[in-house]
C-alpha positions as CSV (number, residue, x, y, z in Angstrom):
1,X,4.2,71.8,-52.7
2,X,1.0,73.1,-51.5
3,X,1.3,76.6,-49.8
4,X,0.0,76.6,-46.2
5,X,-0.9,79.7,-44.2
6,X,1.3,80.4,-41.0
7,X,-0.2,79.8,-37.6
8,X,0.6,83.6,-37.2
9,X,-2.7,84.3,-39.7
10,X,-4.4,83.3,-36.9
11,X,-5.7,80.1,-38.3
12,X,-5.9,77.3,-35.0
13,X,-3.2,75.5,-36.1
14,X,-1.7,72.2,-33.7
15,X,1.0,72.2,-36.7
16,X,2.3,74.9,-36.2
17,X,3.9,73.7,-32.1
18,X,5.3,70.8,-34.5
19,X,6.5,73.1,-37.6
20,X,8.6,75.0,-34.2
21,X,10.4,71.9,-33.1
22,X,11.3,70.7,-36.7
23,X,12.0,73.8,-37.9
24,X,14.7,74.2,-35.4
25,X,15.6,70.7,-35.6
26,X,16.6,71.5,-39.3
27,X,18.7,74.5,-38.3
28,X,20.9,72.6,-35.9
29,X,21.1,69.5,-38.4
30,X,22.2,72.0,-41.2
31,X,24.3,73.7,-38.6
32,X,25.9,70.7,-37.1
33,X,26.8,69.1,-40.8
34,X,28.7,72.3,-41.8
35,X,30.7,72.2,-38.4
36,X,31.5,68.9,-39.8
37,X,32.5,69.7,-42.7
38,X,34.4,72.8,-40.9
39,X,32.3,75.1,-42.7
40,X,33.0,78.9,-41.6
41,X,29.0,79.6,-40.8
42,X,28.8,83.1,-42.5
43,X,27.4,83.9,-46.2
44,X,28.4,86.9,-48.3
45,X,25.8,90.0,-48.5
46,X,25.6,88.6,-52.4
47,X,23.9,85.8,-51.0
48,X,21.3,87.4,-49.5
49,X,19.3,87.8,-52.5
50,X,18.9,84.7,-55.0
51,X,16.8,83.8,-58.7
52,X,15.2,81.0,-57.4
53,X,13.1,78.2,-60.1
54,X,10.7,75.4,-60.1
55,X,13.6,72.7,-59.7
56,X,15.6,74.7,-57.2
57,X,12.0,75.2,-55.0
58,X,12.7,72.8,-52.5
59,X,16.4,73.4,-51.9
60,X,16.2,77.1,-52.2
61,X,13.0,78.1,-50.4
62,X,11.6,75.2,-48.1
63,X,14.5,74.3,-46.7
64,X,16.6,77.3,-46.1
65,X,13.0,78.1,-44.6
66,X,13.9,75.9,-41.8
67,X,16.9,78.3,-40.4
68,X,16.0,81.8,-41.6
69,X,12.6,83.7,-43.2
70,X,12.5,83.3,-47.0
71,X,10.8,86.1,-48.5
72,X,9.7,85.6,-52.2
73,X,9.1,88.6,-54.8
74,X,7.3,87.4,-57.6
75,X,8.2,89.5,-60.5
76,X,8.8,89.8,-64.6
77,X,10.6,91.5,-66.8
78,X,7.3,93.1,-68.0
79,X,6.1,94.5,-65.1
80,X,7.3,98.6,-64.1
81,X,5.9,97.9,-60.7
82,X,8.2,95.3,-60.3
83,X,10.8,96.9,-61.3
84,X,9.7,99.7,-58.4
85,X,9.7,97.1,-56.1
86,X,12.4,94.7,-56.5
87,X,15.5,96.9,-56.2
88,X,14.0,98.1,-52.4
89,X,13.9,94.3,-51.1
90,X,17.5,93.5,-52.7
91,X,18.7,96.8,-50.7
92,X,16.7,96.2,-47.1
93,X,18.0,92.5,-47.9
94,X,20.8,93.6,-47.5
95,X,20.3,96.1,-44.8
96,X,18.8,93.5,-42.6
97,X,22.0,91.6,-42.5
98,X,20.1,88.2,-42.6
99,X,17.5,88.1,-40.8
100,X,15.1,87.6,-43.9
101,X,16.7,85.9,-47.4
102,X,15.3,87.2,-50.6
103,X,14.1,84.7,-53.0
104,X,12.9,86.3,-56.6
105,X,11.2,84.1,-58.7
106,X,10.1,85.0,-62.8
107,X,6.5,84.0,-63.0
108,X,6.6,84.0,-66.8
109,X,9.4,81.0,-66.5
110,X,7.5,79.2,-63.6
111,X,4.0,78.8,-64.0
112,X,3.2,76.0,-61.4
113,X,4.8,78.3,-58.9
114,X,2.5,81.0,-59.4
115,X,-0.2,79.2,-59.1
116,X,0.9,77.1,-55.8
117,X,0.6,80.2,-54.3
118,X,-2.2,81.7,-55.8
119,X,-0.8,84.8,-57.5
120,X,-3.3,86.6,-59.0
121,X,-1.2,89.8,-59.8
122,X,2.3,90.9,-59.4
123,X,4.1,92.5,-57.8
124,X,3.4,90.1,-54.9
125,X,5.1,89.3,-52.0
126,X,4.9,85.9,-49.5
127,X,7.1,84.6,-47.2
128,X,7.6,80.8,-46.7
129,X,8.8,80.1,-42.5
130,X,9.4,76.4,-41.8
131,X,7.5,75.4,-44.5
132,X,4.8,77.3,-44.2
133,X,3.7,80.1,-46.5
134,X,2.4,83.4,-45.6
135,X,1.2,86.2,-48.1
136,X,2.5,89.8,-47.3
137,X,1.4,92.0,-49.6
138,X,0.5,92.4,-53.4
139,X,1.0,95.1,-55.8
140,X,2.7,98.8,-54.8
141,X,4.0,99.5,-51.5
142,X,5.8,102.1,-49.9
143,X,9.4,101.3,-47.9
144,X,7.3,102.2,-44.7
145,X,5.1,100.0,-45.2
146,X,7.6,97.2,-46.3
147,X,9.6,97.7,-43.6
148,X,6.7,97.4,-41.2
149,X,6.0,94.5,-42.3
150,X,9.3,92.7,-42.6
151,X,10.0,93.6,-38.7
152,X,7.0,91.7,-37.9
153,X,8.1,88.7,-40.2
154,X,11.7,88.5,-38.5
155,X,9.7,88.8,-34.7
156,X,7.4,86.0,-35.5
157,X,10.2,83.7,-36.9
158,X,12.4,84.1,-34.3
159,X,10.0,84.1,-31.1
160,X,7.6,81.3,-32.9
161,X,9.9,79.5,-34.7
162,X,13.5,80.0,-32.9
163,X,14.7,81.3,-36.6
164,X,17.7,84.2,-35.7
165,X,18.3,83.7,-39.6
166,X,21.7,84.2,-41.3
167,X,25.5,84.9,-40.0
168,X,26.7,87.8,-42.8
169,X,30.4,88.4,-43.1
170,X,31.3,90.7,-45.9
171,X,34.9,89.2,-46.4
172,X,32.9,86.0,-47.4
173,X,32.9,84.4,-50.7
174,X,29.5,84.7,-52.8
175,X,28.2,80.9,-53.4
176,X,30.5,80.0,-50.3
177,X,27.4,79.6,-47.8
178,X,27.7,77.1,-45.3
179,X,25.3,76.7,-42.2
180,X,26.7,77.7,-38.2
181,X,27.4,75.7,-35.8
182,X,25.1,73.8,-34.1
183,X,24.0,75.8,-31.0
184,X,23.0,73.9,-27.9
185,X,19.2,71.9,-27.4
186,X,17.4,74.0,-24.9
187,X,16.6,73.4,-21.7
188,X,12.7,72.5,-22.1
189,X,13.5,70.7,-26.1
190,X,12.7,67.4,-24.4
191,X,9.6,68.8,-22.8
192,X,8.2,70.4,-25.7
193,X,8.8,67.6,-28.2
194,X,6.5,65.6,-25.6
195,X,3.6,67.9,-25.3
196,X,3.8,67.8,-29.3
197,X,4.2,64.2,-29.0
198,X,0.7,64.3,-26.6
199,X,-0.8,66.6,-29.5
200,X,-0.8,64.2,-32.1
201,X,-1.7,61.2,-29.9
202,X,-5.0,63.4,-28.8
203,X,-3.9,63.5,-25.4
204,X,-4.9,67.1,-25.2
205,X,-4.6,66.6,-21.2
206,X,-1.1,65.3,-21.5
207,X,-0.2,68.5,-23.7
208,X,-1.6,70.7,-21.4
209,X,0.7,69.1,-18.3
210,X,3.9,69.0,-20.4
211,X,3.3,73.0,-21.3
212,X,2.6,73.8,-17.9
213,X,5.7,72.0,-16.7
214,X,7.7,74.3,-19.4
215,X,5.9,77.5,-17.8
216,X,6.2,76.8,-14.3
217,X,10.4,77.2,-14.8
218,X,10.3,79.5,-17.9
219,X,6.9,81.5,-17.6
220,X,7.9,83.8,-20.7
221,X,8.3,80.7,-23.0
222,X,6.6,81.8,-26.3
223,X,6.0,78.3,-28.1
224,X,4.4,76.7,-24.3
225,X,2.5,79.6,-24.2
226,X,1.1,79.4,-27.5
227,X,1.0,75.4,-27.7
228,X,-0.8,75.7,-24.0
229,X,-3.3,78.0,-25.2
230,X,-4.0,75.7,-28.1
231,X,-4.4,72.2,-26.2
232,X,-6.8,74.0,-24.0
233,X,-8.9,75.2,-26.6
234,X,-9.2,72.0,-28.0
235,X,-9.9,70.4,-24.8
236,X,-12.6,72.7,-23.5
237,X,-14.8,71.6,-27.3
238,X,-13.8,68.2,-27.6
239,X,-17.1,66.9,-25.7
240,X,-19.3,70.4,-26.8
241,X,-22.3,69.4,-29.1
242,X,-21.9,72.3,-31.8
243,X,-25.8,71.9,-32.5
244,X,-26.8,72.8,-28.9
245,X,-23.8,75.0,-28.2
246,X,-25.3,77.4,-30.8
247,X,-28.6,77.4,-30.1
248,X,-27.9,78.3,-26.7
249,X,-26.0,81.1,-28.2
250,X,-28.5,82.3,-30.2
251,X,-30.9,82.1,-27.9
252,X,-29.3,83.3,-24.9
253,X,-27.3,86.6,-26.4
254,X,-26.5,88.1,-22.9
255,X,-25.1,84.7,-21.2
256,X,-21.5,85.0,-21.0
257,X,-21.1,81.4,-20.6
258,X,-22.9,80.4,-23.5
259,X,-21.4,83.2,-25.7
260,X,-18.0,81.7,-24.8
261,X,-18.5,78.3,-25.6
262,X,-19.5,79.8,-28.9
263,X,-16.6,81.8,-29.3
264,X,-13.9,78.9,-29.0
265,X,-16.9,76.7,-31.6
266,X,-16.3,79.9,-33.7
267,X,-12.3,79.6,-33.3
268,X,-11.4,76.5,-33.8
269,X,-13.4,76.5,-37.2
270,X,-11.6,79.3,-38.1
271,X,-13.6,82.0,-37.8
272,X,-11.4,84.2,-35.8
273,X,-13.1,87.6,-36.1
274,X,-16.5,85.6,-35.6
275,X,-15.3,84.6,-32.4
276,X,-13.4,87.9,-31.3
277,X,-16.4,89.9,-32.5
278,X,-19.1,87.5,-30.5
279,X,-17.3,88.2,-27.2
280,X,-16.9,91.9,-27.7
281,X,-20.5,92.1,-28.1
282,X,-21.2,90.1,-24.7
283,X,-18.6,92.3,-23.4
284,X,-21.2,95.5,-24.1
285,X,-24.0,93.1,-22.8
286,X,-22.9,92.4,-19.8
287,X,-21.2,93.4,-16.3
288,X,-19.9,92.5,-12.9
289,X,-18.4,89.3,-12.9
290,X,-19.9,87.6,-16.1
291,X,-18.3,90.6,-17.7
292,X,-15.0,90.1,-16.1
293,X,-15.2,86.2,-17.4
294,X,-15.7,86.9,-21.4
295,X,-12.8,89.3,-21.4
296,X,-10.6,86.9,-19.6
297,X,-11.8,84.5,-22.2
298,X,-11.5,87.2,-25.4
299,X,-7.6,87.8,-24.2
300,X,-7.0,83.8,-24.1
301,X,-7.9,83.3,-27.3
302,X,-5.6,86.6,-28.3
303,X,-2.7,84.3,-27.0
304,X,-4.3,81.3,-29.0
305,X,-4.0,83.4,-32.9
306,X,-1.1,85.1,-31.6
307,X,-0.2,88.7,-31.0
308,X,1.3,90.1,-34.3
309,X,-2.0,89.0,-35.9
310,X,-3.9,92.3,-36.9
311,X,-7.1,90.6,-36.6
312,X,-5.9,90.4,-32.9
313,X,-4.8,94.7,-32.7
314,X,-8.5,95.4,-34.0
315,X,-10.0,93.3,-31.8
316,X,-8.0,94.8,-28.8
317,X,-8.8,98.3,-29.7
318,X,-12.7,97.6,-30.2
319,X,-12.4,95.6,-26.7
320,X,-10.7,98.9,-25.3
321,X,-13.9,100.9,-26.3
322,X,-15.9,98.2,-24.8
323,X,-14.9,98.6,-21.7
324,X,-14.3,102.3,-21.3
């Protein structure tokens, strides 16, 4: 298992639409086979903290990642920081009544782990979320801090991903864990499944329809919004020559249109803040309607990385001063 950032780091990332859909797909499968098996749908608070190892990864972490947030301290026996650490994620494990499970793993007994992820140090801190791994934060933090960041874990798993994470019930037996019922397919489930379906056939145009059909019925839809935002993007460079498109840049610093095409160059390679800073620049350059047009651009691709990303709250703020 190779370690993948989350679409909420702001990568461009067509995955991440599919990781949704599978990820709940999971849930209701793991939620359906327990109502099978007449499983009561409801773990013990014990349960909400586990010693997770290199044979157990899979089970443990990727695919309880698929129904709730698996958060993963990465701690020894060695380390006093750790030891700082640790016992504040058991408790707000505990406090947060599943929304978030709590995986510790002993990096002097797995090795290959570590490195998967890249841990340079410890204490560190990652979350895994359908799959998909996410660093939080490394070394000493304060329960402010932590707790910060945790809320905006549970928000993105539940309004990205659909994850509402774990029923508690403290007359449960520890070990005893068995999935909830399967809930109902939503409404737009079919819908979705085809714009992702249009995704990975390249039919960015078909993508775009099948998101719009979600919208037009359930404008707040979080995953149409953000799978929209993506197929446009990809559809408005699909036919751009990056050589020309940056020369016009560079030669043409105060034309909004070219500074735009730019910008969504600059995005989909990944270079968020490239693009976010490019258009706040043309933003001071320009006014009138040209001006208008690069900020209605700058807050489309805010919808494309996604909200919670704090590349995306600096960018707003420097737009803020940009404008008044």
């Amino acid at each position: 298992m190779q370690p993948r950032n989350m679409s909420m780091s702001g990568v461009v990332d067509l995955a991440a639409v599919k990781a949704a859909q599978e990820a709940k797909a999971k849930a209701e499968q793991a939620r359906a086979e327990a109502a099978r098996q007449g499983g009561a749908g409801a773990v013990s608070p014990a349960d909400l903290v586990i010693d997770v190892d290199e044979a157990g990864f899979e089970r443990d972490v990727l695919q309880r990642s698929a129904e709730v947030p698996v958060v993963i301290d990465f701690w020894a026996e060695w380390c006093q920081p750790c030891k700082q650490l640790s016992p504040v994620l058991e408790r707000l494990a505990v406090e947060y009544n599943g929304r978030f499970l709590l995986a510790k793993i002993d990096v002097d007994a797995n090795q290959m782990l570590m490195q998967q992820f890249g841990v340079q140090g410890i204490p560190a801190v990652f979350a895994v979320v359908a799959g998909q791994a996410l660093p939080l934060f490394q070394g000493a933090a304060g329960e402010a801090q932590i707790r910060q960041t945790l809320d905006q874990l549970v928000t993105v798993a539940e309004q990205r991903f659909g994850l509402t994470g774990l029923t508690v019930d403290p007359d449960a037996e520890p070990g005893g864990r068995t999935a909830a019922p399967a809930a109902p397919a939503g409404p737009y489930d079919a819908l979705l499944e085809a714009a992702v379906e249009a995704l990975d056939a390249g039919d960015l145009g078909g993508a775009v329809r099948a998101y719009q059909n979600v919208l037009v019925d359930d404008p707040g839809n979080t995953e149409a919004k953000l799978g929209l935002a993506q197929a446009e993007l990809l559809q408005r460079v699909q036919d751009m020559d990056p050589q020309q498109v940056r020369k016009d840049a560079a030669d043409k610093p105060t034309d909004a249109q070219a500074q735009i095409a730019a910008a969504d160059l600059d995005l989909v390679g990944g270079h968020v803040e490239d693009a976010f800073g490019r258009l706040i620049e043309t933003v001071q350059r320009t006014a009138g309607e040209e001006r208008d047009a690069v900020r209605l651009r700058l807050l489309e691709l805010f919808e494309v990385v996604g909200p919670e990303d704090p590349r995306v709250a600096g960018a707003r703020r420097a737009l803020a001063r940009a404008l008044f």
